[in-house]
VOPAGU-2260 file (C-alpha; in pm, 1 decimal, decimal comma):
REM VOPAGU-2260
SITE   aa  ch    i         X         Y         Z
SITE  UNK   A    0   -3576,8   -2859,0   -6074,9
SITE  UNK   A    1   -3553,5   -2671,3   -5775,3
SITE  UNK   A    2   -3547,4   -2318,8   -5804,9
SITE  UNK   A    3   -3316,2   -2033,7   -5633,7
SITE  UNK   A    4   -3469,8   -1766,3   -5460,5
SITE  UNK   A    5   -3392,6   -1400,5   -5259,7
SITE  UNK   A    6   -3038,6   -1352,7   -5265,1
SITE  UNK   A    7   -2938,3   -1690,5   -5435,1
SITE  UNK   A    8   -3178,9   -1611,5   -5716,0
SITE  UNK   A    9   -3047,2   -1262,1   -5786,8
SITE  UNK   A   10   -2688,6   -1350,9   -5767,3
SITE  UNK   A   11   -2738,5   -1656,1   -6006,3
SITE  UNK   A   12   -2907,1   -1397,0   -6266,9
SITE  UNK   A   13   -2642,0   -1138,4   -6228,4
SITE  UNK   A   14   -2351,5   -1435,4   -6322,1
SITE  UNK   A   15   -2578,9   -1536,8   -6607,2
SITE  UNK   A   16   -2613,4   -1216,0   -6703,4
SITE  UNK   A   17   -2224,7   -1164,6   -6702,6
SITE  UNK   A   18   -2216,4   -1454,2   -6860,6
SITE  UNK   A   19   -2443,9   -1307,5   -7167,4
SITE  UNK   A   20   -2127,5   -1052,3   -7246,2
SITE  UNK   A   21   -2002,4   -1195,8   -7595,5
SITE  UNK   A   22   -2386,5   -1224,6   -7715,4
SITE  UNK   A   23   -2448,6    -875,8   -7619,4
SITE  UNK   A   24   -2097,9    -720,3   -7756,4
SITE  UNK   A   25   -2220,2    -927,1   -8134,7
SITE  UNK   A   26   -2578,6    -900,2   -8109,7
SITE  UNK   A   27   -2635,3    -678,9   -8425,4
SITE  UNK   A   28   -2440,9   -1004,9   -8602,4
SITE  UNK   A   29   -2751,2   -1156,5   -8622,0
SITE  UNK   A   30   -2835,8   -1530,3   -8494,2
SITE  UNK   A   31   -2561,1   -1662,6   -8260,5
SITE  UNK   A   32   -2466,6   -2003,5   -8200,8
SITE  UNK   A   33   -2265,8   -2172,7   -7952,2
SITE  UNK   A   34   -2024,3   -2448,4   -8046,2
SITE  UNK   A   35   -1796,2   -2701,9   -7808,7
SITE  UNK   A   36   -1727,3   -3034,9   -7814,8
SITE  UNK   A   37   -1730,4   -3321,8   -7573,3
SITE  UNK   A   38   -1480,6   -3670,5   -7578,3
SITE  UNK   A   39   -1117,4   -3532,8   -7727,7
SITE  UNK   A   40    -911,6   -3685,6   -7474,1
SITE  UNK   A   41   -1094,1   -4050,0   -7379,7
SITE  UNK   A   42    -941,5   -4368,0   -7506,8
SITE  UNK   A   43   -1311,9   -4508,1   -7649,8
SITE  UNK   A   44   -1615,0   -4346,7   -7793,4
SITE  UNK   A   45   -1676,5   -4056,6   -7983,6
SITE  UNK   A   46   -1583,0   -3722,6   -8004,9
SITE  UNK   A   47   -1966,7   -3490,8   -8002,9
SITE  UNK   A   48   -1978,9   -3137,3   -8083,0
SITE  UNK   A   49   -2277,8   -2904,5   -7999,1
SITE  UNK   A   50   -2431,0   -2640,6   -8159,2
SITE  UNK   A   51   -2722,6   -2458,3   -7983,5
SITE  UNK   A   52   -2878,0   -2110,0   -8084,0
SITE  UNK   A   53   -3050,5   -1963,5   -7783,7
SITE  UNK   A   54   -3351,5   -1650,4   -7796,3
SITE  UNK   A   55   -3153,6   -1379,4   -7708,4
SITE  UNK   A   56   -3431,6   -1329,3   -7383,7
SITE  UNK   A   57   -3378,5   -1692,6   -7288,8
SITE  UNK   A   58   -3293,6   -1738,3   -6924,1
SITE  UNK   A   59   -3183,2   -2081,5   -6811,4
SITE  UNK   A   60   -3077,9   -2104,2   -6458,8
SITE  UNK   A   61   -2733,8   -2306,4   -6324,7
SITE  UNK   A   62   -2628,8   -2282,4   -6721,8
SITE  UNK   A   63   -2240,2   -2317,2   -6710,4
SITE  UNK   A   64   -1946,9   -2503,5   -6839,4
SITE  UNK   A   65   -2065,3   -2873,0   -6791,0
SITE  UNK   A   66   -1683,2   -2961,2   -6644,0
SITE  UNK   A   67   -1855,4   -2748,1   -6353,5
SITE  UNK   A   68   -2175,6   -2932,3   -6322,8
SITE  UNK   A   69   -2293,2   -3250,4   -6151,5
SITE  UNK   A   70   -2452,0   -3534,7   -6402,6
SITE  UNK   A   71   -2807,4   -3505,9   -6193,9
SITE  UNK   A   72   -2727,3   -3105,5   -6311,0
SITE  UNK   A   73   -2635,9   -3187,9   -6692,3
SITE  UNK   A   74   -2927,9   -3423,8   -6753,7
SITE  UNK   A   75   -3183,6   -3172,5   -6598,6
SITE  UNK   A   76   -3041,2   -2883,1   -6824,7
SITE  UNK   A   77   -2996,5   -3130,7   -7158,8
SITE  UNK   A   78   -3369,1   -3101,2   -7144,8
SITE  UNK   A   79   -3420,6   -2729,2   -7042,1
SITE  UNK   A   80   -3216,4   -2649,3   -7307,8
SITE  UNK   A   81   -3405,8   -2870,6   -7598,1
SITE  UNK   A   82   -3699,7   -2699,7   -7493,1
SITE  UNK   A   83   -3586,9   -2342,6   -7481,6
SITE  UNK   A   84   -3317,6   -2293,4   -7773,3
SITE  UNK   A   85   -3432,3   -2201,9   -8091,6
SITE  UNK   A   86   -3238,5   -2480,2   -8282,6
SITE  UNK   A   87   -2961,2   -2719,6   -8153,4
SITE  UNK   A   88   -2797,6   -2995,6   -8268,8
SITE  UNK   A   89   -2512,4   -3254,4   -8238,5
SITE  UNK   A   90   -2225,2   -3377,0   -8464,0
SITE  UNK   A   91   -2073,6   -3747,2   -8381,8
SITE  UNK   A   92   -1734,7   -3874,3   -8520,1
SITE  UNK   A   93   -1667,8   -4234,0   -8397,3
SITE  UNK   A   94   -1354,4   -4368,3   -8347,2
SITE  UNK   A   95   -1259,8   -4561,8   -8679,7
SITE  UNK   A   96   -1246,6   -4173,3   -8803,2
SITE  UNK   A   97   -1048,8   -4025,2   -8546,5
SITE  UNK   A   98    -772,6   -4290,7   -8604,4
SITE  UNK   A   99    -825,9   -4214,7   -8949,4
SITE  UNK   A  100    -817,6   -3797,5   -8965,2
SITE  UNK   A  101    -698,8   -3725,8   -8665,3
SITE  UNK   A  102    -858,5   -3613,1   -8323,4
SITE  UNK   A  103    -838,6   -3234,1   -8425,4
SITE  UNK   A  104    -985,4   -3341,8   -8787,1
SITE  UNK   A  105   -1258,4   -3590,8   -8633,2
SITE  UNK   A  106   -1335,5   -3266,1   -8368,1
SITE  UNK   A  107   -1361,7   -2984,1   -8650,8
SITE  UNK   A  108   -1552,6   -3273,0   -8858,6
SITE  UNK   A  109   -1847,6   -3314,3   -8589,8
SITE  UNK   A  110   -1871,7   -2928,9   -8514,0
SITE  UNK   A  111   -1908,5   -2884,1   -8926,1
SITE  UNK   A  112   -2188,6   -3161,7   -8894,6
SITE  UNK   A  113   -2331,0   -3000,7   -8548,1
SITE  UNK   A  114   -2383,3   -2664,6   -8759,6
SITE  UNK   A  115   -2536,5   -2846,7   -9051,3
SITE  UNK   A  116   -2777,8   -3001,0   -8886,3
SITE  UNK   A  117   -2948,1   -2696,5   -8733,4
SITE  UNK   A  118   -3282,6   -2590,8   -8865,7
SITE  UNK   A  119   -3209,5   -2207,2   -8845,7
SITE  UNK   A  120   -2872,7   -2093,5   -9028,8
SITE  UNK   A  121   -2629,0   -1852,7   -8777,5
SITE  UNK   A  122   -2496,8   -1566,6   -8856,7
SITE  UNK   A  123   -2241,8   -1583,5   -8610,4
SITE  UNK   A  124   -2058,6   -1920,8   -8398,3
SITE  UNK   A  125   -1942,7   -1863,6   -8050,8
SITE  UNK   A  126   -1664,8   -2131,7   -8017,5
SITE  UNK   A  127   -1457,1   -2262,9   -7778,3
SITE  UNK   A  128   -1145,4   -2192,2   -7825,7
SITE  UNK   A  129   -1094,0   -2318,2   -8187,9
SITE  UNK   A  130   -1199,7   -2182,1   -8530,1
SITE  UNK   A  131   -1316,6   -2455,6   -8752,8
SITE  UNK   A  132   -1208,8   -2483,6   -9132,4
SITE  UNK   A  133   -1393,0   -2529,1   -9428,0
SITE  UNK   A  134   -1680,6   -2315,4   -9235,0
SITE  UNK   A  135   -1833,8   -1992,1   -9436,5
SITE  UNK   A  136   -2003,3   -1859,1   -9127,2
SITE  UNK   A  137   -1843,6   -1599,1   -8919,6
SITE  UNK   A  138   -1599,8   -1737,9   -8597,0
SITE  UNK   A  139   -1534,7   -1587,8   -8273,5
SITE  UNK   A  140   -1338,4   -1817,4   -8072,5
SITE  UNK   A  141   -1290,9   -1776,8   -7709,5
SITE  UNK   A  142   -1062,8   -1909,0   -7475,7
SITE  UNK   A  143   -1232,1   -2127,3   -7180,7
SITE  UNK   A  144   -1576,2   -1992,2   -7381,9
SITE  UNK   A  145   -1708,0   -2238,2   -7207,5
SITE  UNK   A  146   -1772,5   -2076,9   -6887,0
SITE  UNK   A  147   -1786,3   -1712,4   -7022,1
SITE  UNK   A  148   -2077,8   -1774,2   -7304,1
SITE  UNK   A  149   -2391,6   -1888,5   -7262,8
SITE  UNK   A  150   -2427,0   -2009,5   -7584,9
SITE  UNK   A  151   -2134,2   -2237,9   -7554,0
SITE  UNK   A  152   -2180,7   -2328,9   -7196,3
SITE  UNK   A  153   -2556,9   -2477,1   -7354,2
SITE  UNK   A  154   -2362,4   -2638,4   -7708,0
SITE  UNK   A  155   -2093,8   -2793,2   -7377,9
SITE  UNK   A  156   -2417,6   -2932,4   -7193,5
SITE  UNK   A  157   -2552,4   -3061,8   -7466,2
SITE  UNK   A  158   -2246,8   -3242,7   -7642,6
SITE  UNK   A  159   -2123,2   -3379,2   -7304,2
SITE  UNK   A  160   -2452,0   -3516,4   -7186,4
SITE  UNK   A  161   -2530,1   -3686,1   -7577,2
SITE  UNK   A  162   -2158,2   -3817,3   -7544,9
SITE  UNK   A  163   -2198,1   -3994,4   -7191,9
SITE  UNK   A  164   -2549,9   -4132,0   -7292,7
SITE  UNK   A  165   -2391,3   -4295,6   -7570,4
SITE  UNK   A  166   -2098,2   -4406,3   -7311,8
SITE  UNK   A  167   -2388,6   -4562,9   -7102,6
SITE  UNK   A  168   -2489,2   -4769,7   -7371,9
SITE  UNK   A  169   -2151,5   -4907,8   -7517,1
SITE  UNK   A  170   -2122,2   -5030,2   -7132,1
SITE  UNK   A  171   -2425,7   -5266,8   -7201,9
SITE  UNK   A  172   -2243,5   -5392,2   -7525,9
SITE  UNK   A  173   -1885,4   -5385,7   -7354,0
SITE  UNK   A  174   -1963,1   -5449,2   -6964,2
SITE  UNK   A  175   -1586,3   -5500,7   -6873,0
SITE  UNK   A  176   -1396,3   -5208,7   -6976,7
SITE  UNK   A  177   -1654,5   -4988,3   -6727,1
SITE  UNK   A  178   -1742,1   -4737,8   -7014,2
SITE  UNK   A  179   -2075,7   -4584,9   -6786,7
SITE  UNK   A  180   -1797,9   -4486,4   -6534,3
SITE  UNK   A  181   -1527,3   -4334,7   -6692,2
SITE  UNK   A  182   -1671,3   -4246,4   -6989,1
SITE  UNK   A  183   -1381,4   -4344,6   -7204,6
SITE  UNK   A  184   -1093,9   -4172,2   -7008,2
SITE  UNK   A  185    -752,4   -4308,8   -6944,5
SITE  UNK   A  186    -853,5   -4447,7   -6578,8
SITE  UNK   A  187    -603,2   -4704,0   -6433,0
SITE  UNK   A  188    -918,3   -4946,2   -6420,4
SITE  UNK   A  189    -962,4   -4861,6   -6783,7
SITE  UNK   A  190    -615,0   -4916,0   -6881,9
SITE  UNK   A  191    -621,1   -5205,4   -6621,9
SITE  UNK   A  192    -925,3   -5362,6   -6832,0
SITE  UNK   A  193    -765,3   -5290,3   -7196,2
SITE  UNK   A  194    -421,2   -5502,8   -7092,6
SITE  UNK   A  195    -625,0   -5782,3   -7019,2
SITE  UNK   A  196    -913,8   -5754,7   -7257,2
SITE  UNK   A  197    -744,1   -5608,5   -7507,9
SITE  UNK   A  198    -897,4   -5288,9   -7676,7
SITE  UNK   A  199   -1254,0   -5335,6   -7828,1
SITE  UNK   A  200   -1430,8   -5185,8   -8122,5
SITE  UNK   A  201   -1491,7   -4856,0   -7980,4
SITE  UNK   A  202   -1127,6   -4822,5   -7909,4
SITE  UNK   A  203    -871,7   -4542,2   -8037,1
SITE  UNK   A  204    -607,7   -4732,8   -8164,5
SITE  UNK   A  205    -455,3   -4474,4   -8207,5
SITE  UNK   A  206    -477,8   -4328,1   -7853,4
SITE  UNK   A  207    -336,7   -4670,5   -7683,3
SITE  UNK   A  208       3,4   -4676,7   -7594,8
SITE  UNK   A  209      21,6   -5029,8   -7341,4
């Protein structure tokens, strides 16, 4: 990727380093991790959660909310980040579950798996707004964390561009409802497809109102 440099370079390293304030204020915690979730509002799919520990030296350039990033952007950092963090991981809940639970359930259910499959324990989560039952580890959770937290800005990045990979496949499988476009979201072509298709497997049921 192309990198920043004079003025660009040291203005993008002063809003990452703004961006580094909830690490710093709970550094003596121990290991962080960042955790946000991807897919609560789409019609299809999954909901993904992400959980990424970073090195506390770790600088990744462009890292932000991934709302706030192209998919060229996403894909390019996905990587950076797998390289870089000390231990990620993602938590998937299909939809069969989320009917079943609940989205809120199905959501706090993938960020429980996210954290259990990481190879180094946390001492701390970072979250996104939420603070996730039936979790021993210590919760901070910060409103629109997202874009103030590196550490959840890389667990958005990660769960977004895992959720819209699998998106891109389930369009191979389901080639009318447009799934690689919309991702899953209530687009009048989507809604357009579902009244004459009728929902498929990947479906909400829960979530359609036609």
């Amino acid at each position: 990727m192309r990198r920043l440099s004079g003025e660009k370079l040291e203005a993008e390293r002063k809003r990452l380093e703004a961006m580094k304030e909830y690490e710093y204020t709970y550094a003596a915690s121990g290991v962080i991790c960042g955790i946000d979730e991807a897919g609560r509002g789409p019609l299809a799919g999954p909901v993904v959660a992400g959980a990424v520990i970073l090195p506390a030296e770790c600088e990744i350039l462009y890292l932000n909310d991934s709302k706030k990033l192209s998919e060229k952007r996403r894909e390019a950092l996905f990587e950076e980040i797998r390289e870089k963090a000390v231990s990620w991981s993602v938590g998937i809940v299909g939809p069969d579950v989320i009917d079943e639970i609940n989205i809120l359930q199905a959501t706090y259910k993938a960020m429980r798996e996210a954290i259990a499959g990481l190879s180094v324990k946390p001492d701390l989560l970072l979250n996104d707004a939420v603070t996730i039952p039936e979790v021993e580890i210590s919760q901070i959770p910060i409103i629109k964390g997202d874009a103030k937290s590196v550490s959840i800005a890389a667990a958005s990045i990660m769960a977004k561009v895992t959720r819209d990979r699998m998106m891109a496949e389930y369009d191979k499988l389901f080639p009318e409802y447009g799934f690689a476009r919309h991702k899953g979201y209530g687009t009048a072509a989507h809604m357009a497809a579902v009244r004459e298709y009728g929902p498929c497997p990947i479906h909400r049921r829960t979530f359609i109102k036609i």
